[in-house]
N, C-alpha and C positions, 0 to 999 in steps of 0.2 A: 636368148633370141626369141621362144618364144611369146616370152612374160612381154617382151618391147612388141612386138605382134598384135598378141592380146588387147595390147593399152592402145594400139593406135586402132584399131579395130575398133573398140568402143568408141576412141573420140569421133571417129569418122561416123559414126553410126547416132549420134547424139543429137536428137530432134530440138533441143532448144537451143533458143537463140536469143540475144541481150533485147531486142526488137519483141521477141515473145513478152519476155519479163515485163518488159514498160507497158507491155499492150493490157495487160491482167492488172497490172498495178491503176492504170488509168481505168478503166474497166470499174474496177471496185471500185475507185475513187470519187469516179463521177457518176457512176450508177449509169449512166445511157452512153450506146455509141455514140449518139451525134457529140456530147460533152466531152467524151474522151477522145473522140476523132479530132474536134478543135486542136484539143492538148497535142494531140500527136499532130496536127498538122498532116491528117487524113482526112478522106470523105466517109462517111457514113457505111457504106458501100463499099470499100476498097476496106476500112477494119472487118466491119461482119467478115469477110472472104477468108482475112487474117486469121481469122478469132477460128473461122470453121474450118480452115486447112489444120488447124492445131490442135482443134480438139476431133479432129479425123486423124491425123497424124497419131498422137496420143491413143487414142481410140476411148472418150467417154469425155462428156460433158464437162466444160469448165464453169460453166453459167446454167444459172435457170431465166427462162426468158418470160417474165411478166409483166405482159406488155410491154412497153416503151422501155422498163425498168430491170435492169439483168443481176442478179443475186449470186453470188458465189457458191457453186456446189460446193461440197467437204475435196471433193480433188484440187478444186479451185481456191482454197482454203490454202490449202497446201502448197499451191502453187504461190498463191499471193505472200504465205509468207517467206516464202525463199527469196522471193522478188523482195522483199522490204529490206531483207539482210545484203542480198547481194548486190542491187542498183545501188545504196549511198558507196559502197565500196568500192566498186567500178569507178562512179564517178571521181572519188580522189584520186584511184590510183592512175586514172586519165589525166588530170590536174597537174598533180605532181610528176607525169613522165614530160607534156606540156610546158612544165616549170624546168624541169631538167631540157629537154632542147633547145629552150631559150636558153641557158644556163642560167635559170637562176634556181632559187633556194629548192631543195628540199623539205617537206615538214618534220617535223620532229612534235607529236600531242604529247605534253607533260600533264599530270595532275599529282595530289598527295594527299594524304588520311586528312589532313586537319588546312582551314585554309591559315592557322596561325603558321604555317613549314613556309610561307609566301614573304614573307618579310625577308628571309634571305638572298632568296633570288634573282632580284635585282642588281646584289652584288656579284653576282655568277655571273648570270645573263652576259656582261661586256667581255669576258675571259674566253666567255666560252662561242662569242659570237667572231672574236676575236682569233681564234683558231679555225673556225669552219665557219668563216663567212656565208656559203653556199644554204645555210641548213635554217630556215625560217624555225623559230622555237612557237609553238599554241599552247598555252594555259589551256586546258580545258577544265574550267571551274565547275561545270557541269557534275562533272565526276568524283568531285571533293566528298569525302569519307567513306569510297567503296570505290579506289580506284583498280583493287585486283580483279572487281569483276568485268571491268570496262578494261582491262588492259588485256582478256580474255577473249572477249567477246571486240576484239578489233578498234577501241573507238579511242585507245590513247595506244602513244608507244614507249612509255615509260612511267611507271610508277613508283613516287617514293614514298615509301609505307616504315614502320617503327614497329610494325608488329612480327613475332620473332617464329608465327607458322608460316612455312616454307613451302611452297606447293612444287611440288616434282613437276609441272609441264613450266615451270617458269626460273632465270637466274637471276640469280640474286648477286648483287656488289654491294657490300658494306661501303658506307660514306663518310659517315662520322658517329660518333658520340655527342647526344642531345642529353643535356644533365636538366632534370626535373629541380625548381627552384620552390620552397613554399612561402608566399608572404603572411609573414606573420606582423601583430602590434607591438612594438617594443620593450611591453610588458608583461607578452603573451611567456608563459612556463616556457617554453618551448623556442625561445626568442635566440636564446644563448647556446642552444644545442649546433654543434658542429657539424651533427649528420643526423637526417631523421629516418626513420624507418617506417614500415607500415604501421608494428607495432603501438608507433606514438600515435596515429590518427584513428585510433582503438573508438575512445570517446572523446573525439574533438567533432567541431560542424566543417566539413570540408568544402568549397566552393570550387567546381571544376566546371570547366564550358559544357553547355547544354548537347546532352547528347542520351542517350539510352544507357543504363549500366553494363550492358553486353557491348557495345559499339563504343565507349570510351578506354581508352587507350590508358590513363592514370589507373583506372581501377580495376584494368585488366593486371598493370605492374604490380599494384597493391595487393592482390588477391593473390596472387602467385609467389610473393615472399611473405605471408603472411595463413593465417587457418581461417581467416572469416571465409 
């Protein structure tokens, strides 16, 4: 009972507000009230009040005011960037509750390590659109070969990754087995081998898609069954 006390205590006592956040984000954005007032769909006059009931509220400047031209203190800083993280969020999760009282779809952002995992998909996609009609599927290409840190940081809701660390704030579901293929020339030593290992590509020239040696997935396998 307390602790439930506590917590509504605080919320109740909680100076900001989604109208704060836009005010700061525009602010910075446009460098002068009059520009960000447009944005807002304020007067010049009617923000200033905003901007200084908040930073009276607060107790300590969000802006430096030079001339016409308003600069973001280091609190202001700080404020703006909570404001960057938290308004695209809000915004979707407006969207999508929007989308749900219409009844329609939900999102669901997909991305994966490599954009070659994308050729499958296609074939999923009707199965799976097919069971949950309701549920809009988004590729987020954006986020192709680092999608654990965007599925982290809010901006996908599912990751399919190959690679075999495991991060404790996140679950994992096995999906399948991806069998690694090497094309070789028909005359190449190695043409007739029934199974290759790292070992065999000791001293051979290996051709793998462009990527960094740390950030490709082939020579992460290789390296770890192998002493190079």
């Amino acid at each position: 009972m307390m602790y439930e006390c506590y917590s509504w205590c605080r919320a109740a006592s909680m100076i900001l507000e989604t109208r704060h956040l836009r005010l700061v984000a525009a602010v910075a954005e446009h460098g002068t009230l009059a520009q960000a007032g447009r944005v807002l769909h304020l007067t010049q006059s009617g923000l200033s009040r905003q901007l200084l009931d908040l930073e009276t509220r607060l107790g300590l400047p969000l802006f430096h005011r030079l001339g016409k031209r308003m600069v973001p203190t280091p609190a202001g800083e700080r404020l703006l960037a909570a404001a960057r993280r938290a308004l695209p969020q809000l915004t979707d999760v407006e969207e999508e509750l929007r989308r749900l009282a219409r009844g329609q779809a939900a999102i669901l952002r997909v991305s994966t390590e490599c954009y070659t995992c994308y050729h499958w998909l296609p074939g999923v996609l009707p199965r799976f659109a097919r069971r949950f009609p309701q549920v809009d599927v988004q590729i987020v290409a954006e986020a192709t070969h680092h999608p654990v840190p965007a599925l982290l940081d809010g901006r996908i809701d599912l990751a399919i990754v190959s690679n075999d660390d495991h991060d404790d704030r996140l679950a994992y579901v096995p999906l399948f087995t991806d069998e690694l293929v090497a094309l070789l020339p028909p005359d190449h030593p190695l043409s007739h081998e029934p199974f290759l290992t790292a070992a065999d590509f000791a001293d051979q020239h290996l051709f793998v898609y462009l990527l960094p040696p740390g950030e490709n997935d082939v020579f992460t396998k290789l390296r770890r069954s192998s002493s190079w």
